[in-house]
C-alpha positions as CSV (number, residue, x, y, z in Angstrom):
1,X,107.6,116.5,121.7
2,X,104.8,119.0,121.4
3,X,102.4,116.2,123.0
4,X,103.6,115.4,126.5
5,X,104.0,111.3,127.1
6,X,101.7,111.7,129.8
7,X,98.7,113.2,128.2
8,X,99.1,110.2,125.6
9,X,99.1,107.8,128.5
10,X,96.1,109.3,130.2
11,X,93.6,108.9,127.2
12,X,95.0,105.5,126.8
13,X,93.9,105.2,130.5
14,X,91.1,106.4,130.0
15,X,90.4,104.7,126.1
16,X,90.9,101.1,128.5
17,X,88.2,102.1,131.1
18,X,85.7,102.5,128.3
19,X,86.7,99.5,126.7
20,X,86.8,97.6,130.2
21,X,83.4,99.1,131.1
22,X,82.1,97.8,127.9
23,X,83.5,94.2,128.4
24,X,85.0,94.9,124.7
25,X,88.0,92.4,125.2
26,X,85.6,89.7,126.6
27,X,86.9,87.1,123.8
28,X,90.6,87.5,124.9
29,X,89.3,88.3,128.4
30,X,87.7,84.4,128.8
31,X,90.6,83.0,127.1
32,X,93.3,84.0,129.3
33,X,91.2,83.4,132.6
34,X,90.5,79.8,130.8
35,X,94.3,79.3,130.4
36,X,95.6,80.9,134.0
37,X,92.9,80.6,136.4
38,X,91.2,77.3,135.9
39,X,92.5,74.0,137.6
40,X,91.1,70.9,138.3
41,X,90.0,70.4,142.1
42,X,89.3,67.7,144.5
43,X,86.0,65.7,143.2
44,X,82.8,65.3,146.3
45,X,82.2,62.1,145.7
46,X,78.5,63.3,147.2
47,X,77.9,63.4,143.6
48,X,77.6,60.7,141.0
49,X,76.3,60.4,137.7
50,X,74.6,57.2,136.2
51,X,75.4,57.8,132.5
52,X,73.3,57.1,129.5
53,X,76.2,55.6,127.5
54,X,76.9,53.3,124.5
55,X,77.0,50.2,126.3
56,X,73.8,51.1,128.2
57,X,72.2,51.5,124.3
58,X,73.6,48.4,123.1
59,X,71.6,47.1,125.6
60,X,68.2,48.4,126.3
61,X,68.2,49.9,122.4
62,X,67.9,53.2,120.7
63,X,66.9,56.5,122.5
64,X,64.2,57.5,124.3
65,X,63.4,54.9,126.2
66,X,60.2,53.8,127.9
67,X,58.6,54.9,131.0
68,X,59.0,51.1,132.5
69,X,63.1,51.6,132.1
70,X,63.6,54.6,133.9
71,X,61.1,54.2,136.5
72,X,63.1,50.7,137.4
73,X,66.3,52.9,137.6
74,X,64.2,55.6,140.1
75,X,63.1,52.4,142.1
76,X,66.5,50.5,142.7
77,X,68.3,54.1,143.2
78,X,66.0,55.0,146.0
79,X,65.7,51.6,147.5
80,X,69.6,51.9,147.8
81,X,68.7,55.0,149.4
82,X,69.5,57.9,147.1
83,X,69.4,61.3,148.9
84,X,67.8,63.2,145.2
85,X,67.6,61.7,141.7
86,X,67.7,64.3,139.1
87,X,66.5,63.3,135.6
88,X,69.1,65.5,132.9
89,X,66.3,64.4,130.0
90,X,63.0,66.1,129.2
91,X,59.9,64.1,129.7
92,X,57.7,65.9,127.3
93,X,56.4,63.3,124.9
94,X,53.5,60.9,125.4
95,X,53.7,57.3,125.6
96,X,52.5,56.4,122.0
97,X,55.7,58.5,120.7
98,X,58.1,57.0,122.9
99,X,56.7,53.3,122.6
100,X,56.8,54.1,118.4
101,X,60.2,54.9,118.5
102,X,61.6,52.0,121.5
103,X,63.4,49.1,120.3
104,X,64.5,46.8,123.1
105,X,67.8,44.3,122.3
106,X,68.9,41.8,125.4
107,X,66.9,42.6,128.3
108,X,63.6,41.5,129.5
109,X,61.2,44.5,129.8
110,X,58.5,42.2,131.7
111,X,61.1,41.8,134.3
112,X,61.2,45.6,134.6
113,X,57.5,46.9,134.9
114,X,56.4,49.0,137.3
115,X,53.3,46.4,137.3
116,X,50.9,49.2,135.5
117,X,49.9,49.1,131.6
118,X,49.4,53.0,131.9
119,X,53.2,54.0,131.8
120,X,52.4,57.4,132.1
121,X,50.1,56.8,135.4
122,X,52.9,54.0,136.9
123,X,56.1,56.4,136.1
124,X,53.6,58.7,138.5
125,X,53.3,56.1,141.0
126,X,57.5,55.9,141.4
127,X,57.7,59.6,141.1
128,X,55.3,59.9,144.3
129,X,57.0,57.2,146.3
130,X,60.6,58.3,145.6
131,X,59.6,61.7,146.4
132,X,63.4,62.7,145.9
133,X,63.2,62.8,141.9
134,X,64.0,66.6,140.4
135,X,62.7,66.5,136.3
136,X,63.5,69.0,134.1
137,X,62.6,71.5,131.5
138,X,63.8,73.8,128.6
139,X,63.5,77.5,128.3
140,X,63.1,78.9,124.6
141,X,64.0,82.4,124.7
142,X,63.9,85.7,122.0
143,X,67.5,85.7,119.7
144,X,68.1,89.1,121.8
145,X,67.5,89.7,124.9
146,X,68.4,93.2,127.0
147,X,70.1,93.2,130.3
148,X,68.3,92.0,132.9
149,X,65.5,90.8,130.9
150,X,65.5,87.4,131.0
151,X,62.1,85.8,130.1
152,X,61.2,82.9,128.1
153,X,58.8,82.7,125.5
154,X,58.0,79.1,126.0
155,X,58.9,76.4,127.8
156,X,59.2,72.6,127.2
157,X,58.7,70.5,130.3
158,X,57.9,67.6,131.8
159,X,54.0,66.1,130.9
160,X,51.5,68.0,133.1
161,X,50.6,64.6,135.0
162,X,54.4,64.4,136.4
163,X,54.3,68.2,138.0
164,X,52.2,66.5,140.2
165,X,55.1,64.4,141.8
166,X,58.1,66.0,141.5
167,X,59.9,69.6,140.9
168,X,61.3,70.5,137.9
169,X,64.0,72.8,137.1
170,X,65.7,74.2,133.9
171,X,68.5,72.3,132.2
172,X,69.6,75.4,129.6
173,X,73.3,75.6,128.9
174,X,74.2,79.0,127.5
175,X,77.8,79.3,126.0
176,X,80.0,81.8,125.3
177,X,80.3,83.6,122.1
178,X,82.9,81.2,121.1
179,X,81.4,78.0,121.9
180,X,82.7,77.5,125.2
181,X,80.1,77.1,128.5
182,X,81.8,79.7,131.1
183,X,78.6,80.4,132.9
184,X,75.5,78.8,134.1
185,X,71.9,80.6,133.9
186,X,70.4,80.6,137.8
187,X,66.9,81.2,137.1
188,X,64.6,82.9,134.6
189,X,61.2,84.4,134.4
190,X,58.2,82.7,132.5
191,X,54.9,83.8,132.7
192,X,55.2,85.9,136.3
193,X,56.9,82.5,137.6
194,X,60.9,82.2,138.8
195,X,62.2,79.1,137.3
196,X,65.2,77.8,138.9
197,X,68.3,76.0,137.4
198,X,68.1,72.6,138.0
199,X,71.0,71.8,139.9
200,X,70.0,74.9,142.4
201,X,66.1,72.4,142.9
202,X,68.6,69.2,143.6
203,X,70.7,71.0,145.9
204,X,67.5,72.2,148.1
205,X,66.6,68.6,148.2
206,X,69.3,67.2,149.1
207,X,69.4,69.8,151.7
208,X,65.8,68.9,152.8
209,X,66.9,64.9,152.8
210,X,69.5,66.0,155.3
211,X,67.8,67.5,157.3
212,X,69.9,70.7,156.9
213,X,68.5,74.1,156.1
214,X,69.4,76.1,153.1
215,X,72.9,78.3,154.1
216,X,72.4,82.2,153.7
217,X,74.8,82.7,150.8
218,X,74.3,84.7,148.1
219,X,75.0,83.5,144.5
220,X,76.5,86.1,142.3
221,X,75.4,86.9,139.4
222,X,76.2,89.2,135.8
223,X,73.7,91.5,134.7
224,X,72.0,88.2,132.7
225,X,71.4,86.3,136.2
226,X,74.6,84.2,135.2
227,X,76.7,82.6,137.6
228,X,80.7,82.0,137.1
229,X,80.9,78.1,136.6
230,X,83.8,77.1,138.8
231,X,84.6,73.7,137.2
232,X,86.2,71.1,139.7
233,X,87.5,68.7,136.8
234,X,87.7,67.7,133.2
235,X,85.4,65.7,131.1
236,X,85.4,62.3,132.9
237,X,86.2,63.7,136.1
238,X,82.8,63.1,138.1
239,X,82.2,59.8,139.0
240,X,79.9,58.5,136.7
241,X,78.1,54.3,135.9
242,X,76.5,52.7,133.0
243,X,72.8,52.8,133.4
244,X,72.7,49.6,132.3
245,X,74.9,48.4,135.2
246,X,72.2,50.1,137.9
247,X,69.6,48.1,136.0
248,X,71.3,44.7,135.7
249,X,72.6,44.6,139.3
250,X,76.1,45.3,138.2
251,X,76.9,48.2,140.5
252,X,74.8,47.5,144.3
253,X,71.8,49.4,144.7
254,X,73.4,50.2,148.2
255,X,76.4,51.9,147.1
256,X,74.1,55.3,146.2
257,X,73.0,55.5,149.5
258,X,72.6,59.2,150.6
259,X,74.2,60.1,147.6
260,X,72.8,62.7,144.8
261,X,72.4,60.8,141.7
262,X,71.9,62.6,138.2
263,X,71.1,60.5,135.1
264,X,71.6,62.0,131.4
265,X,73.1,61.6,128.1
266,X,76.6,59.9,128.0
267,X,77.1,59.2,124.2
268,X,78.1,61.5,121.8
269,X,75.8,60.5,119.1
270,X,73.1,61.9,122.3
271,X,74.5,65.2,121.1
272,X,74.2,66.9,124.9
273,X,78.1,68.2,125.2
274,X,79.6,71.1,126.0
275,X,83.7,72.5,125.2
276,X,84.3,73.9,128.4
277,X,87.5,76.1,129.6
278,X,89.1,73.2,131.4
279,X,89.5,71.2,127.6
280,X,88.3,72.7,124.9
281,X,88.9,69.7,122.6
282,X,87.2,67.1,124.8
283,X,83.4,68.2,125.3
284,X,81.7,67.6,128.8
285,X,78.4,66.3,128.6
286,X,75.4,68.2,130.2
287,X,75.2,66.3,133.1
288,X,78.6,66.8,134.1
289,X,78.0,70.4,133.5
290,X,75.2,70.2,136.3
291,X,77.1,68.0,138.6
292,X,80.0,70.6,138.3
293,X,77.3,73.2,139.2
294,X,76.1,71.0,141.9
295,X,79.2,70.8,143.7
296,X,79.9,75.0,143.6
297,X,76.7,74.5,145.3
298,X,77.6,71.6,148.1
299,X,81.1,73.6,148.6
300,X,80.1,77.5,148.1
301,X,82.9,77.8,145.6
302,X,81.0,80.2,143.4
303,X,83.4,82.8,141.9
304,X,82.7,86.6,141.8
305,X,84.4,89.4,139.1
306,X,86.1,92.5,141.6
307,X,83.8,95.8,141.5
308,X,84.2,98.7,138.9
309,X,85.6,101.0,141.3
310,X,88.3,98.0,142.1
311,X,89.0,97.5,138.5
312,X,89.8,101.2,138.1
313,X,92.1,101.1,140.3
314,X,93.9,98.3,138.9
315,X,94.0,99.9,135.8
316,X,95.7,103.2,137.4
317,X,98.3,101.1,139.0
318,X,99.2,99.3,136.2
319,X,99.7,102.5,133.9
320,X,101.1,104.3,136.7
321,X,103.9,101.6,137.2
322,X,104.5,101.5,133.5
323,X,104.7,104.8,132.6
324,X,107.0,105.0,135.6
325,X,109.2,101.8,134.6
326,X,109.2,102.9,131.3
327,X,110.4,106.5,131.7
328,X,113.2,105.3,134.5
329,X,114.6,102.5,132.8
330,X,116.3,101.6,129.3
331,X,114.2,99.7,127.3
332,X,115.1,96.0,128.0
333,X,114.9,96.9,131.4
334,X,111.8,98.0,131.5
335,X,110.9,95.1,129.5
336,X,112.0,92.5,132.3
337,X,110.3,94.3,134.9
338,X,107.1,94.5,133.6
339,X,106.7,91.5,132.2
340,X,107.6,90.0,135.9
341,X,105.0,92.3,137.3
342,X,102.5,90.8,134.5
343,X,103.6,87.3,135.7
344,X,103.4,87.9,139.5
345,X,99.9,89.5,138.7
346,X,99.0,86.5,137.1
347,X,99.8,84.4,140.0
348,X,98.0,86.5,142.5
349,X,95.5,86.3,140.1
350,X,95.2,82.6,140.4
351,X,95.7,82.6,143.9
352,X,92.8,84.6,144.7
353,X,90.6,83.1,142.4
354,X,90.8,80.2,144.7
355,X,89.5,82.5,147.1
356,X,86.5,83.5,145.2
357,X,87.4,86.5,143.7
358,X,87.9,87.0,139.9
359,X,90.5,89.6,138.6
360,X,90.9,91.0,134.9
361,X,93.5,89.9,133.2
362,X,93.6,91.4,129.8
363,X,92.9,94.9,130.5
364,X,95.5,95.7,132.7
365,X,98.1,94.0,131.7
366,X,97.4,94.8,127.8
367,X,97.0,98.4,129.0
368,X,100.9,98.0,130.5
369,X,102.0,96.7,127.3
370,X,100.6,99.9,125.3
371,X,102.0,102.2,127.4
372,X,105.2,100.8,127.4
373,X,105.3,100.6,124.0
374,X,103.7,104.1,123.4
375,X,107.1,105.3,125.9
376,X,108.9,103.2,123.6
377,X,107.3,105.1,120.3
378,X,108.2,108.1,122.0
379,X,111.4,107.5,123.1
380,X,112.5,106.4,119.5
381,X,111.0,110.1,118.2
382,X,113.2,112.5,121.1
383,X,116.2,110.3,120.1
384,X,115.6,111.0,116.5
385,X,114.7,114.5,117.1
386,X,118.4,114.5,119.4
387,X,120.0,113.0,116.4
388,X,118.8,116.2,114.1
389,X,119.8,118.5,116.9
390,X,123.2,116.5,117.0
391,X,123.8,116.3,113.3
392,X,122.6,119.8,112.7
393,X,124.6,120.9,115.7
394,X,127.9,119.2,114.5
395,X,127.5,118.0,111.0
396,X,129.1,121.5,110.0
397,X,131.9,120.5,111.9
398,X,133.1,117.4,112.1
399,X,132.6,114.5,109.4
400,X,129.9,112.3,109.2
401,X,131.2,109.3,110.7
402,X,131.8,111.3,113.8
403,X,128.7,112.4,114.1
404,X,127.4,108.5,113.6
405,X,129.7,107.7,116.6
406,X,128.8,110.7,119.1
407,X,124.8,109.7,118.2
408,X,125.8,105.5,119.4
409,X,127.7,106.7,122.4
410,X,125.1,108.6,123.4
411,X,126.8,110.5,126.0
412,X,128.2,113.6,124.3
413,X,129.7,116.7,126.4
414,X,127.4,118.5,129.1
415,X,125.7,121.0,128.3
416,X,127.8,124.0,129.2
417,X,131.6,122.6,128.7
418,X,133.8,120.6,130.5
419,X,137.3,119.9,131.1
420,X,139.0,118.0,128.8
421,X,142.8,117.1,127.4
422,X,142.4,118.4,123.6
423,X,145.2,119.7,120.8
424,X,144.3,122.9,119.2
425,X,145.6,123.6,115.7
426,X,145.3,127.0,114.6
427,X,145.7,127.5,110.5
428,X,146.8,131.4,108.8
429,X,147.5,131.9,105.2
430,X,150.3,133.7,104.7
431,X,149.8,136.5,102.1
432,X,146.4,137.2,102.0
433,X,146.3,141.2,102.3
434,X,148.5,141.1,99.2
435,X,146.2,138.6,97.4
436,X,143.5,140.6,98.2
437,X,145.3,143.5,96.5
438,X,145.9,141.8,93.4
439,X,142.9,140.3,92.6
440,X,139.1,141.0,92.7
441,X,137.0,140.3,95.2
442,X,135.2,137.5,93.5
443,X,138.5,135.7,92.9
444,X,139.8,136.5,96.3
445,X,136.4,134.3,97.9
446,X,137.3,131.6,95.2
447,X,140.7,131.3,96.1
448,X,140.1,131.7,99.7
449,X,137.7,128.8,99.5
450,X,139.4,126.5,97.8
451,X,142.3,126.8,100.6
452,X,140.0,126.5,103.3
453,X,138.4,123.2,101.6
454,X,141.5,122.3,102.0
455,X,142.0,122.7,105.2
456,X,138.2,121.2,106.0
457,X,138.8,118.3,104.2
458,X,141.8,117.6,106.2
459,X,140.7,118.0,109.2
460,X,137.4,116.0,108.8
461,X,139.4,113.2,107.1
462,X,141.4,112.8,110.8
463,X,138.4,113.2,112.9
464,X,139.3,116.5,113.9
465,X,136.7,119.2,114.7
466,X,136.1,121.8,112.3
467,X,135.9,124.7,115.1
468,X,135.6,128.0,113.4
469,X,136.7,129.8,110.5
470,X,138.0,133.0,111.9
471,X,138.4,135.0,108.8
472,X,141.1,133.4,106.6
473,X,142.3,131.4,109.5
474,X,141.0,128.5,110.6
475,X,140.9,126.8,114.7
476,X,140.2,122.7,114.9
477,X,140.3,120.8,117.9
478,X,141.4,117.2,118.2
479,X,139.7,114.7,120.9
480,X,136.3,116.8,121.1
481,X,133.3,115.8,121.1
482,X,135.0,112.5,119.7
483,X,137.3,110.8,122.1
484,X,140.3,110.2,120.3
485,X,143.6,108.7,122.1
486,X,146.0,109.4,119.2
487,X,144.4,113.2,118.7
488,X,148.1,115.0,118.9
489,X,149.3,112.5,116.0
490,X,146.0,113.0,114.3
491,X,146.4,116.8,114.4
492,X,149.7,116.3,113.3
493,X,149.2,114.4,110.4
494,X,146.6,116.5,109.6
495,X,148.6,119.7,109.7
496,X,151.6,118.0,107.5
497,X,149.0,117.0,104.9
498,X,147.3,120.4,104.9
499,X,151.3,121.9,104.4
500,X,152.3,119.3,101.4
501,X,149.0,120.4,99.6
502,X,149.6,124.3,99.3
503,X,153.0,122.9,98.2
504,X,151.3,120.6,95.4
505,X,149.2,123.4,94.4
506,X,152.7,125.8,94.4
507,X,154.6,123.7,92.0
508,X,151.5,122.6,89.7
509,X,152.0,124.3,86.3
510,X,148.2,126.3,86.4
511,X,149.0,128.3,89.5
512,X,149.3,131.7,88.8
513,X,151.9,133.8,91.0
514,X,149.5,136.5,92.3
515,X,147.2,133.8,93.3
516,X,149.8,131.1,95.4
517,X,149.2,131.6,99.2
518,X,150.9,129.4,102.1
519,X,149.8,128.7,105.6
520,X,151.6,129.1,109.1
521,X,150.2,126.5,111.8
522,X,150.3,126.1,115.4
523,X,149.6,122.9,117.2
524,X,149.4,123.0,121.1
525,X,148.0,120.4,123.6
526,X,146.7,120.8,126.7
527,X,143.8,121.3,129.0
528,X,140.7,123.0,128.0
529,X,137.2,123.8,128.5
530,X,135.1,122.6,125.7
531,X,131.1,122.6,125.4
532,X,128.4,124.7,124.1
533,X,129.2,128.0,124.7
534,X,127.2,131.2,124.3
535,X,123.3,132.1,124.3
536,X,120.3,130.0,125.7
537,X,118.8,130.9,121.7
538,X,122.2,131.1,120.2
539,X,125.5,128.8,120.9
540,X,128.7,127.2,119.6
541,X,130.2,124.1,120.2
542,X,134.1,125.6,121.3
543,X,137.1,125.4,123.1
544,X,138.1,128.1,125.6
545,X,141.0,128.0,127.5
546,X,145.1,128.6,128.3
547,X,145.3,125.9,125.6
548,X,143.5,127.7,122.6
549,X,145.2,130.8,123.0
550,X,148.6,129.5,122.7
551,X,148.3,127.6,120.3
552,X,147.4,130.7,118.5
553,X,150.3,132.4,119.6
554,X,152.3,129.6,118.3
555,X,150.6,130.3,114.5
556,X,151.3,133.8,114.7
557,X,155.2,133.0,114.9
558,X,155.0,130.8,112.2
559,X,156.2,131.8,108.9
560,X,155.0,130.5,105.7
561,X,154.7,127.0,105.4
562,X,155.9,126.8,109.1
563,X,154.4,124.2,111.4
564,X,155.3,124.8,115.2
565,X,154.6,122.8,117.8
566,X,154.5,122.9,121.7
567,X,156.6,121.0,123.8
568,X,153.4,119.2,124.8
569,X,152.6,118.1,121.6
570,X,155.6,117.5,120.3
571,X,156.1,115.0,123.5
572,X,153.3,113.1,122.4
573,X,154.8,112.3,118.8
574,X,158.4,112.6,119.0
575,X,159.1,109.1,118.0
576,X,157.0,109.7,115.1
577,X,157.9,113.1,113.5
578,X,160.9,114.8,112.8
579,X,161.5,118.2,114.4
580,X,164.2,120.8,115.7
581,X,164.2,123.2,117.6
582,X,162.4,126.4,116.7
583,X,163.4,128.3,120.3
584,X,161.6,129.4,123.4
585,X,159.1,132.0,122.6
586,X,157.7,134.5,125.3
587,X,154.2,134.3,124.3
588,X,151.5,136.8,124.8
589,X,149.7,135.7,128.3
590,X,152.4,133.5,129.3
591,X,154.8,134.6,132.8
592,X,157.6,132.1,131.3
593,X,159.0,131.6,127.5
594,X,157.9,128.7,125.7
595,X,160.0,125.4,124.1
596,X,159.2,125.6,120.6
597,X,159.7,122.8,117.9
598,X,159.5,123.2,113.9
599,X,158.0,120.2,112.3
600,X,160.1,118.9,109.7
601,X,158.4,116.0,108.6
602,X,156.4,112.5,109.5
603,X,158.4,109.5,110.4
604,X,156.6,107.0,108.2
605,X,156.5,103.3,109.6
């Protein structure tokens, strides 16, 4: 490959830190974190919610109600002695609105007033004698905002004759892209002044009601003064009442002693809920959102994303161990063992998020993924560039299916030979300086070249290896690079075949007599070195050896149309060929004479 694997990897590194720095995965990011990371906890039961439900409307009528209703509910809660009451509805309207739009059903509103026909000045009155009631407002902000900058442009709060009484903090829920509330907003800025989140104004008066002083512990925040919600439980999961059962005496005034108590919306046609990443088919109301908020605040569970430089390294590790895994294993392998780092990453991940800290999910584990499938890419191309190199290498040589088989093994011969059992069959025609003679030199390479098709033919068709062409002879090896554990019968067979067709071509009636050539053969078997053999730039897949050399010996004593055969071959086939005895040769090379057998035929089963 003229692009090394690794430089691919490294942008790739590099392409994810961009991306990561940019948050541009943020989508899939919250998603996974929603599906691995978030559980349901233990519930404080410090916390309870008094609910404006359906039952509590069947009963006291459609929304808003009057002044005289909730300041009841204020009265009984802190007479039971309610540590804070925190109001989850805005009090912005005057008392002509709210009375035009109250309808009462089955309970007696002269048994509930606050003893004052100016509701406005009595709901005063019970804010100042609870003196533990936390109102709230709304922020309205611009439809983009940079970072940092978070100011409202208006705000809708409480009447100005309640700030008087009580604190009031902001109720805004800010989702995620997608719908789904991740992250609360701790404060904002309004006209030079810090508005705080209303479950942050509850939680310093519950603190001042106990007598405790505010812990030193730092909230962290995104770049949009966000906190991470860390949800304790599911819609439902908070302890919550009816309203209506506070009012009627259902539910003790007693049992919200030192508890905090936050009223708000419990009806869906109220329209104040919330998907959230614990259930993102059953929406949380907004006063569960604050109470979940309220107890990160009671137990300091807030949860904080790992710096930059910490998330770099991640990302390193991960594409170093891929890369790595990748490049040292096959590719199932390396499949299995990334995907069980990815899942023990995961559960670290989890298991440190209960410890506060938040780790990215996507990015490094998507990044793994890409590079192992980018070694994967790459792998595919060197094979496929090794399968040209193989083909092109022996395609010349050896017939296609062999070539097929040598590129599925994939472990053909070392580089630079070694030792293996082969049979050699060397090929001569008989005749050819006379042919050569008697014919021109254009019909010499024609005849010469339909012989040695022939010959190829042969050879390929019994997955022998076309070795060389050594002027009008011809050397083929048998059991390289292909294994083959029949390759003396195969050599045989092929030799016998090549013999029978010069004889075909002999008796057919359009041979001409200065044209008819025969071939002497020599088959050997025996030990050999076989590999690529020659030049760094220029090579030849060969056989070298005792072994090649006689079985060229043994060609050279045949005669025309003679097959001969070393004892070692003829060993090997003897139950399937018919031979005699040709004599013992004293070969060139050789300190002893040689057993030699004449092949007379194939024993046909």
């Amino acid at each position: 490959m003229k692009i090394k694997d690794r430089y691919v990897v490294l942008i790739i590194l590099l392409l994810f830190c961009v991306i990561s720095f940019f948050n541009s995965l943020e989508g899939l990011e919250n998603k996974f974190r929603d599906t691995i990371l978030e559980s349901e906890n233990r519930v404080d039961t410090r916390v309870v919610i008094v609910g404006i439900d359906e039952n509590s409307l069947m009963h006291l009528g459609r929304w808003p109600w009057s002044r005289e209703i909730h300041g009841q509910l204020i009265k009984r809660l802190k007479e039971g002695g309610a540590a804070v009451i925190g109001l989850d509805f805005l009090i912005s309207e005057d008392i002509q609105s709210t009375q035009s739009t109250q309808s009462h059903k089955s309970i007696d509103i002269t048994k509930l007033s606050v003893n004052d026909t100016n509701q406005d000045f009595a709901f005063t009155e019970v804010l100042e004698d609870a003196d533990n009631v936390v109102l709230p407002l709304y922020g309205i902000f611009p439809g983009k905002t940079g970072l940092g900058d978070i100011k409202a442009l208006d705000v809708v709060g409480p009447l100005d004759i309640f700030k008087k009484s009580t604190r009031a903090g902001h109720i805004n829920v800010i989702p995620d892209t997608d719908g789904i509330v991740r992250k609360g907003l701790l404060s904002f800025e309004y006209q030079g002044e810090t508005i705080l989140s209303f479950p942050w104004l509850i939680y310093q008066e519950y603190l001042k009601n106990q007598k405790r002083i505010l812990p030193d512990f730092r909230v962290p925040v995104d770049e949009w003064n966000r906190f991470y919600l860390d949800f304790v439980g599911g819609p439902g999961e908070v302890e919550h009442h009816s309203y209506y059962d506070i009012l009627s005496g259902s539910i003790p005034k007693e049992y919200f002693e030192n508890k905090i108590v936050l009223v708000g919306p419990y009806a869906p046609g109220l329209n104040d809920y919330y998907p959230t990443p614990l259930d993102y088919q059953t929406p949380m109301y907004g006063v569960e959102i604050h109470a979940n908020i309220l107890l990160a605040l009671l137990g300091n569970s807030f949860k904080e994303e790992i710096a930059a430089p910490w998330l770099l390294f991640i990302l390193f590790g991960f594409a170093a161990g891929s890369f790595f895994i990748s490049k040292r294993y096959k590719p199932f392998v390396s499949l299995v063992i990334i995907s069980a780092l990815i899942l023990s990453y995961f559960l670290t991940a989890h298991l440190v998020y209960n410890q506060g800290i938040i780790l990215p999910l996507v990015y490094p584990t998507t990044l793994a993924v890409v590079i192992y499938l980018i070694i994967l890419v790459y792998r595919y191309l060197e094979e496929n560039i090794q399968r040209r190199r193989v083909t092109a290498l022996f395609g010349r040589y050896v017939a296609p299916q062999v070539v097929e088989k040598l590129l599925c093994q994939g472990d053909g011969p070392k580089l630079g030979g070694e030792r293996r059992v082969i049979t050699v069959l060397f090929i001569d025609i008989r005749g050819f300086t006379s042919l050569a003679e008697k014919n021109s030199p254009e019909d010499v390479v024609s005849i010469l070249n339909r012989y040695l098709d022939i010959c190829t033919r042969t050879i390929l068709k019994y997955d022998g290896t076309l070795d060389k062409f050594i002027g009008d002879a011809v050397m083929a090896v048998f059991n390289s690079p292909q294994v083959l554990e029949d390759h003396v019968w195969r050599a045989v067979q092929a030799a016998w075949e090549i013999s029978c067709s010069a004889q075909e071509i002999l008796k057919s009636e359009t041979a001409q007599p200065d044209q008819i050539i025969q071939f002497g053969m020599g088959i050997h078997t025996g030990e050999a070195i076989v590999g690529n053999i020659g030049a760094e730039f220029r090579m030849d897949y060969t056989a070298i050896g005792d072994t090649v050399n006689t079985a060229a010996r043994l060609e050279s004593y045949a005669g025309s149309g003679e097959i001969l055969l070393s004892k070692a071959s003829c060993n090997e086939v003897k139950e399937r060929v018919r031979t005699e005895f040709y004599g013992d040769l004293s070969l060139k090379g050789k300190a002893r004479s040689v057993p030699v057998y004449k092949l007379m035929g194939l024993v046909r089963e």
